[in-house]
N, C-alpha and C positions, 0 to 999 in steps of 0.2 A: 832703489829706484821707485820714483812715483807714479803712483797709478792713476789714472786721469780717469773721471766717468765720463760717459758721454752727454753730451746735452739733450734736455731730452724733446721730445718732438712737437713741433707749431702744436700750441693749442692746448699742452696737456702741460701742467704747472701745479697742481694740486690744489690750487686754490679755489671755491665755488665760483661759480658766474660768471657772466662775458660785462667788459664793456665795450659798444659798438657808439661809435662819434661820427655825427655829420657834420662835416663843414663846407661852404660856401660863402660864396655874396648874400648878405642883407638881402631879404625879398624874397631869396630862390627857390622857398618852398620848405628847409629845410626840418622847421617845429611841424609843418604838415607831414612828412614823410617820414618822423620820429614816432609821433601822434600814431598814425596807420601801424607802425610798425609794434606800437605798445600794443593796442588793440588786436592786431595779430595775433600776437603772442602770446596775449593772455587767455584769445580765444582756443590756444592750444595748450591750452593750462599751463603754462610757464610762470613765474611769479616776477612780475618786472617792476623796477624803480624806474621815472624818472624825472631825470632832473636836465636843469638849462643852465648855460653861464649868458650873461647880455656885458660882452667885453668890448664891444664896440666903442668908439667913441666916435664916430662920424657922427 
């Protein structure tokens, strides 16, 4: 008989780091509330990348 492990719980995967994604409409704000949030973050010593995709074609 096989023995199943459990999956293991939101959030913990062994791997370093989060990636966190905004999406919206064009316009909404979102490279601003990325921005604030690097700044945040780093202000809490955290070590943050980031980066942008511009996939739009409108």
């Amino acid at each position: 008989m096989a023995t199943e492990r459990p999956a293991p719980p939101p959030g913990r995967h062994g791997y370093p780091g989060r990636i966190i994604a905004f999406e919206g409409l064009d316009g909404s704000g979102k490279s601003t509330q990325a921005r604030l949030l690097v700044k945040w973050l780093g202000a809490l010593g955290y070590r943050v990348f980031f980066t942008e995709w511009n996939s739009s074609e409108l």
